[in-house]
KEMI-653923 format. One record per atom (N, C-alpha, C): x, y, z. Coordinates in steps of 0.02 Angstrom, whole numbers, padded with zeros to 5 digits, always signed. Example, Ala and Ser with C-alpha at 12.3 -4.5 7.8 and 13.67 -1.06 7.14 Angstrom:
BEGIN
+00660-00284+00390;+00615-00225+00390;+00660-00165+00390;+00642-00112+00354;+00684-00053+00357;+00645+00002+00394;
END
This chain:
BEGIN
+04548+03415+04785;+04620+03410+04797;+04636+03446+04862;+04685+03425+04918;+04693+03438+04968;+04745+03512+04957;+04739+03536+04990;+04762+03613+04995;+04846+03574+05025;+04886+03607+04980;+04970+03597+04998;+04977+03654+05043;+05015+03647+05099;+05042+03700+05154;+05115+03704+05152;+05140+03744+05138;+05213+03748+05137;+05234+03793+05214;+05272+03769+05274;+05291+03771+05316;+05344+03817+05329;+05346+03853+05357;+05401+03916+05336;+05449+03928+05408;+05498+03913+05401;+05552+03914+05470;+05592+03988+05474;+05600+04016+05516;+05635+04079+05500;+05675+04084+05577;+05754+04094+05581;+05795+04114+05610;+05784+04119+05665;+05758+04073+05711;+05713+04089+05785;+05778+04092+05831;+05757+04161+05866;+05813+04190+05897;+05813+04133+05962;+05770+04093+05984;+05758+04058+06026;+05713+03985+06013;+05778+03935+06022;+05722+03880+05997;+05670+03857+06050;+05645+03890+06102;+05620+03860+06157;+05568+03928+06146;+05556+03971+06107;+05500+03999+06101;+05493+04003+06024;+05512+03968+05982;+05501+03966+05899;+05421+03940+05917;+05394+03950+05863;+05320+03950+05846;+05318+03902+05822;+05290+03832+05855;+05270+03751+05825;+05182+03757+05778;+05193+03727+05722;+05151+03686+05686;+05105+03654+05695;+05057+03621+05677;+05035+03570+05707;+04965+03566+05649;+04954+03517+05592;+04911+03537+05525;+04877+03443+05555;+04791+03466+05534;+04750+03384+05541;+04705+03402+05482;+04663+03364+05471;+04637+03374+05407;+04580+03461+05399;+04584+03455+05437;+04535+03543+05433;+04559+03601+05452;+04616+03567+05516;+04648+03643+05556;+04705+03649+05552;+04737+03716+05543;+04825+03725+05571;+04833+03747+05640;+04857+03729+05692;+04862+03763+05744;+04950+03781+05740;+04947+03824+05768;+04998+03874+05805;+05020+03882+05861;+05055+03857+05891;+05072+03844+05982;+05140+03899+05976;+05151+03934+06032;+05229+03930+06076;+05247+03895+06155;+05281+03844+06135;+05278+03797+06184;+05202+03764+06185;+05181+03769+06262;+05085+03748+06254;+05033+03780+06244;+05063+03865+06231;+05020+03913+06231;+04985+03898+06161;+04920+03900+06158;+04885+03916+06092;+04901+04009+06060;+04939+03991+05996;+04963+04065+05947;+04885+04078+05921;+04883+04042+05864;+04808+04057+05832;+04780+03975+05806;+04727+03979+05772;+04695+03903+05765;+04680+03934+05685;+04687+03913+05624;+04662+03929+05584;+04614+03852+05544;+04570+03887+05506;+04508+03818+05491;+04498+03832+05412;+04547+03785+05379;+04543+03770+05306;+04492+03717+05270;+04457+03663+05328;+04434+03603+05291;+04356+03601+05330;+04332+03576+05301;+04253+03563+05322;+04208+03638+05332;+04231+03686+05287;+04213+03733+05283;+04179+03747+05221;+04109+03769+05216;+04081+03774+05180;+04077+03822+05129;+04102+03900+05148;+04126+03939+05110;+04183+03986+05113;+04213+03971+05163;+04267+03988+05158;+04321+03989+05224;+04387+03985+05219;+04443+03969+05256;+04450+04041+05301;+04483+04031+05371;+04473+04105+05399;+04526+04083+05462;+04553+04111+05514;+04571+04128+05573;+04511+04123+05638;+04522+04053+05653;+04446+04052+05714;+04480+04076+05773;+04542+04049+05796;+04537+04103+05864;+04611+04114+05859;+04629+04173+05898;+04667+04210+05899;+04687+04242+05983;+04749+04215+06000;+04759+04233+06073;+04811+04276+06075;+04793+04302+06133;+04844+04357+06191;+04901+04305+06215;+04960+04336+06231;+05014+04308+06255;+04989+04269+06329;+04938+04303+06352;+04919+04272+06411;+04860+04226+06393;+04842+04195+06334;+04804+04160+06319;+04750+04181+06326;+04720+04230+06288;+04646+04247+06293;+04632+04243+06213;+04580+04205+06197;+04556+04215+06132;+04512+04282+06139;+04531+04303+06073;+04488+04369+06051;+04431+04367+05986;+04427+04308+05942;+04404+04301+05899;+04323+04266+05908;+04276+04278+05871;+04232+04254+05886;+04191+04221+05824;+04171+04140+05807;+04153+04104+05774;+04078+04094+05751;+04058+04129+05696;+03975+04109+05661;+03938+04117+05740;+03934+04188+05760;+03873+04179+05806;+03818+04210+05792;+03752+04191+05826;+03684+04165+05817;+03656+04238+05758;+03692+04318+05778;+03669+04349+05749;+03688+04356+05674;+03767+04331+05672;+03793+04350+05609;+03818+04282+05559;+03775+04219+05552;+03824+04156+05563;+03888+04157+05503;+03890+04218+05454;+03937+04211+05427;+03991+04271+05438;+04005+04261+05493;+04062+04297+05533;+04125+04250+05553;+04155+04237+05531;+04196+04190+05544;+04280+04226+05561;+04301+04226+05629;+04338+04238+05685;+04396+04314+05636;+04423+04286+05601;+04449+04356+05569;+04454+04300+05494;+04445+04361+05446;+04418+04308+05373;+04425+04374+05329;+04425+04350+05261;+04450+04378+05203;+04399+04359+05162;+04364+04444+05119;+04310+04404+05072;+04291+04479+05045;+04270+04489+04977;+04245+04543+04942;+04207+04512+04885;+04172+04544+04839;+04130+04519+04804;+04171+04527+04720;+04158+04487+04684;+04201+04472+04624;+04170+04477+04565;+04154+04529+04552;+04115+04537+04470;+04045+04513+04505;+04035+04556+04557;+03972+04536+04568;+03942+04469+04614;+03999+04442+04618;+03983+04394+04648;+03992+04374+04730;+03938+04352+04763;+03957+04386+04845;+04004+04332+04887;+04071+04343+04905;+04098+04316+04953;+04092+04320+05030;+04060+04368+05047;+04054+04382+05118;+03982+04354+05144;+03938+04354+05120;+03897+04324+05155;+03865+04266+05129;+03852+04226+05171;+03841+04129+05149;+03765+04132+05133;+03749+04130+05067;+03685+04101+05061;+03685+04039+04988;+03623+03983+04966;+03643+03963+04922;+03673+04003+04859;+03671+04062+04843;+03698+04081+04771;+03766+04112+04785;+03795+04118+04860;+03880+04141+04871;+03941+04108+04841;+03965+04145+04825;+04034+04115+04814;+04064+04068+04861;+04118+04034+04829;+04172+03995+04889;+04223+04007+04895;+04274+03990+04930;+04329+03989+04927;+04361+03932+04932;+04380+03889+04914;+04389+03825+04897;+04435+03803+04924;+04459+03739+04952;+04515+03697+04926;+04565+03682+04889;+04594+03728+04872;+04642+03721+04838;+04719+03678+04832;+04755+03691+04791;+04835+03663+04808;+04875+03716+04764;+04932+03736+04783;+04985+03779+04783;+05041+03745+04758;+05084+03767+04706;+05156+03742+04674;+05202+03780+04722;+05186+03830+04755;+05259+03840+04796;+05260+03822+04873;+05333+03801+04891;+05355+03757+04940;+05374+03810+04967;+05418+03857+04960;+05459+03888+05019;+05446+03967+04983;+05447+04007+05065;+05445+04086+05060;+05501+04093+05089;+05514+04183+05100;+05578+04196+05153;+05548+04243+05183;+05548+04263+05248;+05519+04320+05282;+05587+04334+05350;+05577+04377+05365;+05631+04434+05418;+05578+04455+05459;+05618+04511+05480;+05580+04556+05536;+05600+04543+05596;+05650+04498+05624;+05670+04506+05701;+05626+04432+05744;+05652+04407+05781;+05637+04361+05828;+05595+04292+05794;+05589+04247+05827;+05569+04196+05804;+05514+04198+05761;+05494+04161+05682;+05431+04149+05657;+05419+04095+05615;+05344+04085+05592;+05334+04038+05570;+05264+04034+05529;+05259+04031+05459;+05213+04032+05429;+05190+03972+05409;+05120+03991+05368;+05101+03933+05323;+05079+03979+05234;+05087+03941+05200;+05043+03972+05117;+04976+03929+05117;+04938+03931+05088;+04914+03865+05056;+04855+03942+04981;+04848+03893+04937;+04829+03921+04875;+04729+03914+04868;+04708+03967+04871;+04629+03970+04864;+04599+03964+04783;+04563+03935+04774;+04540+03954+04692;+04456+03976+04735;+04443+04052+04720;+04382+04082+04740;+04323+04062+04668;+04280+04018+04665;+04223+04005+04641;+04165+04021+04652;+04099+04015+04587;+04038+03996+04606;+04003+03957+04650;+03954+03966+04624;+03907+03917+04679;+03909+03860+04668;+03924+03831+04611;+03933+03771+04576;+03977+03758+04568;+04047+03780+04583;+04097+03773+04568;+04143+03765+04530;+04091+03773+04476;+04112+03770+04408;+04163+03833+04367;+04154+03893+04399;+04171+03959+04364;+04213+03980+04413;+04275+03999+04381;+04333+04011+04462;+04324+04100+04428;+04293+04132+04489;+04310+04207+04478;+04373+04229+04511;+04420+04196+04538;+04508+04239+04572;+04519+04186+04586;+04581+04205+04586;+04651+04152+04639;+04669+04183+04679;+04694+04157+04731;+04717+04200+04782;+04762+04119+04818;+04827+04172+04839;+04894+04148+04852;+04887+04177+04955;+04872+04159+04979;+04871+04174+05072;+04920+04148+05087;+04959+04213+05141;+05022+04157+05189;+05007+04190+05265;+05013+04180+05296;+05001+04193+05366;+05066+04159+05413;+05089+04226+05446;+05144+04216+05461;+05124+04224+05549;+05151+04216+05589;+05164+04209+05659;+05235+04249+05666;+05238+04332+05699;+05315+04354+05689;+05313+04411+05745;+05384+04418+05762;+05387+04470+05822;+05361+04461+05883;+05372+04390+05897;+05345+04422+05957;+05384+04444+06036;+05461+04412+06004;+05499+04438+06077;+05500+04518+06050;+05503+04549+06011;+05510+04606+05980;+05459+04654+06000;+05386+04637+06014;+05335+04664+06001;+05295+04651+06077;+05307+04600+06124;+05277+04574+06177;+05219+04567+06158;+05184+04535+06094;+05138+04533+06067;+05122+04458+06036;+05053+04458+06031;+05048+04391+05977;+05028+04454+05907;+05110+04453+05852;+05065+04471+05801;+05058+04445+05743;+05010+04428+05705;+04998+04377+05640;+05019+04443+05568;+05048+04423+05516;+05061+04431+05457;+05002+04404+05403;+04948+04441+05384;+04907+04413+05321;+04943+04446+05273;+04959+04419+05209;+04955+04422+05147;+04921+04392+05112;+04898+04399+05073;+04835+04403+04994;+04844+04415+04930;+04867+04369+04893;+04904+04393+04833;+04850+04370+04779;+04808+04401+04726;+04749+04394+04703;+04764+04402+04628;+04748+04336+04604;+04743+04365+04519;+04709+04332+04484;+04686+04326+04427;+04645+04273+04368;+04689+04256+04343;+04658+04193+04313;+04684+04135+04260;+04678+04147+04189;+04661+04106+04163;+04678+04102+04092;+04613+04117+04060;+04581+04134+04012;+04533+04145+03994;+04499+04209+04024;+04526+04255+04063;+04514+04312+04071;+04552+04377+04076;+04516+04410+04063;+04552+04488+04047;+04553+04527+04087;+04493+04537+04143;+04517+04541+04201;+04422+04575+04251;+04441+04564+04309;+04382+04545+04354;+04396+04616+04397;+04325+04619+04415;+04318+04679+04466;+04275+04664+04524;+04344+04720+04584;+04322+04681+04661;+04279+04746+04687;+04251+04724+04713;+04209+04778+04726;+04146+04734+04810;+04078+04777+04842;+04062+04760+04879;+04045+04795+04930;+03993+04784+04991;+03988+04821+05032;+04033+04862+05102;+04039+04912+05110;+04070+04965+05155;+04094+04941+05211;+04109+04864+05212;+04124+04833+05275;+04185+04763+05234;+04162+04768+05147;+04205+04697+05140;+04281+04703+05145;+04336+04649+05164;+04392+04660+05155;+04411+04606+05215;+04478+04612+05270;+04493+04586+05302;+04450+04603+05370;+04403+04551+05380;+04377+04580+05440;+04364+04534+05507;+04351+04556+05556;+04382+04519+05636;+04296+04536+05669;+04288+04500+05683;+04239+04480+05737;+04295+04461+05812;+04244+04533+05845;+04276+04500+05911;+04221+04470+05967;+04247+04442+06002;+04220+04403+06069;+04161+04447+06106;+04114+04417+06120;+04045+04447+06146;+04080+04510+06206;+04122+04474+06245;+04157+04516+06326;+04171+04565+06290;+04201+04574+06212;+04222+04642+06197;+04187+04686+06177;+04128+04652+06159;+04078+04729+06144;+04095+04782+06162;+04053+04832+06148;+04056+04909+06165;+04114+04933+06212;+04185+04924+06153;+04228+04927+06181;+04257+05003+06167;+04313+05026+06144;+04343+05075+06120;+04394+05074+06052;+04371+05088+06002;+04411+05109+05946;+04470+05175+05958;+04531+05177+05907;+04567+05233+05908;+04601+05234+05861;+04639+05247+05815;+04684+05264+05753;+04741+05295+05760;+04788+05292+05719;+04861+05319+05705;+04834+05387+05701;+04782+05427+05682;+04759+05516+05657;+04728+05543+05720;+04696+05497+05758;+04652+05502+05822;+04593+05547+05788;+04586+05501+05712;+04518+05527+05697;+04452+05492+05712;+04372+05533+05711;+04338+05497+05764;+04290+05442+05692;+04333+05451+05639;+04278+05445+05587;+04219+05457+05552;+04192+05452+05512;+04140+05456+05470;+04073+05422+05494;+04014+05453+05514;+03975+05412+05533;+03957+05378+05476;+03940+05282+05436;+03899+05301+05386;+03837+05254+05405;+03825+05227+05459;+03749+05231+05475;+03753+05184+05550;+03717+05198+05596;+03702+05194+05671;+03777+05201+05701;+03801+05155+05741;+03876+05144+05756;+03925+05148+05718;+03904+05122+05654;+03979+05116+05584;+03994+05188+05588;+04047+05165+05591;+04108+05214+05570;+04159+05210+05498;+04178+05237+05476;+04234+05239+05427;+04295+05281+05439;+04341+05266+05433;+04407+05300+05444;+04459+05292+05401;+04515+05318+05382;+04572+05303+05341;+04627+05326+05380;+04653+05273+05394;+04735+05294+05441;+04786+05223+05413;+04822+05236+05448;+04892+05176+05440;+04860+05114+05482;+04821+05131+05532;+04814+05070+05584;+04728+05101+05619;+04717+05035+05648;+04673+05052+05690;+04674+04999+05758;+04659+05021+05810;+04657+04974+05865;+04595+04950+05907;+04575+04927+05933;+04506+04905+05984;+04539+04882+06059;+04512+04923+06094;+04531+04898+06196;+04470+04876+06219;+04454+04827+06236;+04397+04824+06295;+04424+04750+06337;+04379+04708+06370;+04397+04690+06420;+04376+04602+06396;+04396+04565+06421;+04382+04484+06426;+04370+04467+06507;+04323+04441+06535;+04318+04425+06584;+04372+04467+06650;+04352+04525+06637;+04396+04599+06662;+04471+04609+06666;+04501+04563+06605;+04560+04586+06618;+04573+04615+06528;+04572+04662+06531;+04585+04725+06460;+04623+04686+06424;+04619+04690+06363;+04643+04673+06298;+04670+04731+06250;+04716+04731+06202;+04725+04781+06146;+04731+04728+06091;+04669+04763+06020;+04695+04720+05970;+04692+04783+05913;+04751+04787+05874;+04776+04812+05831;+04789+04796+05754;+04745+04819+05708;+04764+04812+05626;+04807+04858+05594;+04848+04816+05546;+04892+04888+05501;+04896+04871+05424;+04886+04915+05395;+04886+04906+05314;+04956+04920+05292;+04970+04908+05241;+05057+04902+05212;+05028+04964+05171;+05085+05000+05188;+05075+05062+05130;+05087+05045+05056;+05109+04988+05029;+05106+04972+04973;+05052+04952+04974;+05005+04959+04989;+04932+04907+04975;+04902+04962+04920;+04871+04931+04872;+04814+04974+04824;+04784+05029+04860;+04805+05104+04841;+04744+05142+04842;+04792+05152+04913;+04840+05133+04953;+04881+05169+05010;+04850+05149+05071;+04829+05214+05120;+04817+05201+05183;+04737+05166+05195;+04743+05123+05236;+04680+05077+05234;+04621+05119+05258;+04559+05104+05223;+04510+05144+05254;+04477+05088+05296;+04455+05105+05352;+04438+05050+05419;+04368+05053+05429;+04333+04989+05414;+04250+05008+05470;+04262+04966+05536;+04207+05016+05566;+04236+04995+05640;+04153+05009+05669;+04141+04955+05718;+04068+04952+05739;+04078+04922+05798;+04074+04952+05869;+04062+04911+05923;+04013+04929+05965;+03948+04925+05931;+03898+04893+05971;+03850+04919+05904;+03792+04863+05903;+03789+04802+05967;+03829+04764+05966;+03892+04739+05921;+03943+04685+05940;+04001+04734+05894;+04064+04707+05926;+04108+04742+05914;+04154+04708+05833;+04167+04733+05798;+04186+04732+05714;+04243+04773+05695;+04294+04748+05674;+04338+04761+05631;+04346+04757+05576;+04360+04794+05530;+04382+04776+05448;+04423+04822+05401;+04467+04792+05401;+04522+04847+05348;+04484+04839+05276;+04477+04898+05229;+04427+04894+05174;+04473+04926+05143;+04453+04901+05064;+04476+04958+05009;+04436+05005+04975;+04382+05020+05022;+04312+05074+05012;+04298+05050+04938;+04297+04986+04936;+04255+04960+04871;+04201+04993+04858;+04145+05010+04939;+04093+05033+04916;+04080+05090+04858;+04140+05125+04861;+04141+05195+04835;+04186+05170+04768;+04227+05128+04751;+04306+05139+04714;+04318+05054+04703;+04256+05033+04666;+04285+04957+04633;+04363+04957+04607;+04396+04906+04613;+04433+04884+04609;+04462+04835+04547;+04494+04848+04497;+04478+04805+04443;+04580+04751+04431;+04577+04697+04426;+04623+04656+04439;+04626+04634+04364;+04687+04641+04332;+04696+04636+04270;+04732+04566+04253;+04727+04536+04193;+04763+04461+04172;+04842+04498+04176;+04880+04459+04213;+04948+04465+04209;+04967+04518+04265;+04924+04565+04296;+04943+04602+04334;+04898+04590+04424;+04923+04536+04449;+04917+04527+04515;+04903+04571+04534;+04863+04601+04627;+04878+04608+04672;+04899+04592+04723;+04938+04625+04761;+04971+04607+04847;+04930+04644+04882;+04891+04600+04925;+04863+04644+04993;+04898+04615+05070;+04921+04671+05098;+04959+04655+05159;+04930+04670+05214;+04934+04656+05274;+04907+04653+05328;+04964+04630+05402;+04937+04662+05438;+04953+04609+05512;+04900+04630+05578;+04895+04573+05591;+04836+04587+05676;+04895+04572+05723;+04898+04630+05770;+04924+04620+05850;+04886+04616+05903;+04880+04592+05946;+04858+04562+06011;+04876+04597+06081;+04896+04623+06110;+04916+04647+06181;+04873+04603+06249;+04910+04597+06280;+04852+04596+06353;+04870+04667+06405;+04816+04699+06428;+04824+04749+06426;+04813+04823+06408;+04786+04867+06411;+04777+04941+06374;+04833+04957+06350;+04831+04956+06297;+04890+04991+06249;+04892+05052+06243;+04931+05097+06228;+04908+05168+06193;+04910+05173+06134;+04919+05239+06101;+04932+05258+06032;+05000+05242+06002;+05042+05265+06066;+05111+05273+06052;+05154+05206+06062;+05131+05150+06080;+05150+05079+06075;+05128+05042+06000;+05068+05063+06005;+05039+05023+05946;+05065+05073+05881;+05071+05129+05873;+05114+05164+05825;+05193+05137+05831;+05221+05112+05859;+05295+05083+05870;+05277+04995+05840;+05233+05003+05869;+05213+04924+05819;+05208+04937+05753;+05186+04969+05720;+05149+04976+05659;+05243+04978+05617;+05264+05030+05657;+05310+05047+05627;+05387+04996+05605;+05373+04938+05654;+05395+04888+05642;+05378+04841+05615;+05324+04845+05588;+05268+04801+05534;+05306+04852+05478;+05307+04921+05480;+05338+04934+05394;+05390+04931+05401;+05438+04941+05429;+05524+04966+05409;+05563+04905+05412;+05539+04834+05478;+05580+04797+05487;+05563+04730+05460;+05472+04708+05474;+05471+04663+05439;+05434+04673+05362;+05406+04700+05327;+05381+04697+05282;+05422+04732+05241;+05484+04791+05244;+05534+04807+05199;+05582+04733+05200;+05606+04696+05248;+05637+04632+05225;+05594+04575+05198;+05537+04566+05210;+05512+04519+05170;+05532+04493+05101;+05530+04451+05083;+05504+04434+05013;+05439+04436+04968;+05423+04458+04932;+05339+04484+04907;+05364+04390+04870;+05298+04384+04858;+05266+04329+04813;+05274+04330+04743;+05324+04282+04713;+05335+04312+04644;+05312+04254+04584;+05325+04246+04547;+05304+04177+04486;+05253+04146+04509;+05196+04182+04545;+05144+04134+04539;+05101+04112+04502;+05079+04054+04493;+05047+04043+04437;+04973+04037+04465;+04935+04084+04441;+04856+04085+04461;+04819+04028+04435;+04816+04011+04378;+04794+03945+04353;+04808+03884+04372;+04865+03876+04435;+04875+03814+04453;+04852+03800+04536;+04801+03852+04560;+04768+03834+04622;+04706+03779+04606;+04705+03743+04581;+04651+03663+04567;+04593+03669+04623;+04549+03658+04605;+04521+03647+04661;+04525+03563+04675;
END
């Protein structure tokens, strides 16, 4: 069954920079005006749906697609392991993330200046596809950006079981969660945090950290980039703990230190996991990207609408 997309219009302070649409059978793209926003890849995907590229206001992609070392790295992507079962990395016995279809049509979202989302509904399975271990409800929003001089994206993740269960545990390695592969040019770039802590070594380059945000600067064909993650302080378990690895290739991932602190998702009691990636062209500092963050909590994610009557049993594959 084809995955339903519900199209989300919001108050564009400007109709000549509102965020256009554009859905074919595998991809959503994202334009303002002719600029490419982001490209996201729902269809002909073998295990799972993700964010393949992701641009700077000046059009630089930052994302980087299944390369040769990691092929299941896919550009910025969502995946933890489910009672054991592995979503993050593709081999025959991995999980999927499926195809799904979604009963809801319309969200409401705020936060200032033109935006524009999509939903569409995941049923996360076996290898066979037979055994759905989660549902999960994704909307990805496009918001702020006269606000922010930024391209910044809105993930939400709304995760629960169906019928016949009592309830599943997320859990997984020290890197699973929302995580970003960036572009080869960015390697051995520079990490920094809302604490300007240097992190936790926990083996060669990895790092671990727990702050509100974390950012990455390095360069694309020499003209500097800033890309920025922030966790919603309502998220499980609070401020996001971050792995962060740039080199030999540079890695992002907001985590819920599953490694340490499984996670257990009960029948009837959802989770919300929130998110947003910002973009800069440019070296950012602390004190910009902390003014970002801070408009990711107070303006758009206190007006939001959270995700409500969903029904987990009705994502079909």
């Amino acid at each position: 069954v084809a995955a339903v997309i519900a199209v989300v219009w919001l108050q564009p302070a400007r109709a000549e920079q509102s965020p256009q649409i554009t859905i074919d059978a595998n991809n959503i793209w994202m334009h303002v005006g002719k600029s490419p926003v982001l490209q996201y890849r729902y269809g002909d995907v073998p295990f799972k749906p993700y964010v393949k590229e992701l641009y700077t206001p000046d059009g630089l992609n930052v994302l980087l697609d299944a390369p040769a070392d990691h092929l299941h790295h896919h550009g910025l992507m969502f995946a933890v392991a489910v009672d054991g079962l592995n979503f993050w990395e593709e081999a025959p016995t991995a999980g999927h993330q499926g195809r799904g279809s979604s009963p809801l049509t319309s969200i409401a979202r705020h936060g200032g200046g033109p935006s524009a989302g999509f939903m569409v509904g995941i049923p996360w399975v076996d290898s066979t596809g037979a055994k759905r271990a989660l549902s999960e409800m994704r909307t990805i929003e496009v918001c702020g950006l006269d606000k922010l001089g930024a391209t910044a994206v809105a993930w939400d993740s709304n995760l629960g079981i169906g019928k016949g269960q009592q309830s599943v545990t997320l859990s997984g390695s020290h890197y699973f969660g929302l995580g970003m592969r960036f572009v080869h040019a960015m390697d051995a770039g520079e990490f920094f945090n809302a604490d300007g802590k240097e992190g936790t070594i926990f083996r060669g380059e990895e790092r671990l950290v727990r702050s509100d945000w974390c950012a990455y600067t390095a360069a694309i064909d020499g003209k500097p980039v800033t890309v920025a993650m922030f966790g919603c302080p309502a998220n499980p378990r609070g401020q996001t703990v971050w792995f962060t690895m740039a080199k030999p290739f540079a890695y992002l991932s907001a985590t819920l230190n599953l490694h340490e602190e499984p996670l257990v998702v009960s029948s009837g009691k959802p989770i919300s996991l929130r998110y947003a990636v910002v973009a800069w062209d440019g070296r950012v500092d602390a004190t910009k990207v902390g003014s970002a963050y801070r408009w990711f909590v107070d303006e758009y994610w206190r007006s939001s609408t959270s995700v409500e009557g969903v029904d987990f049993n009705d994502t079909s594959k």
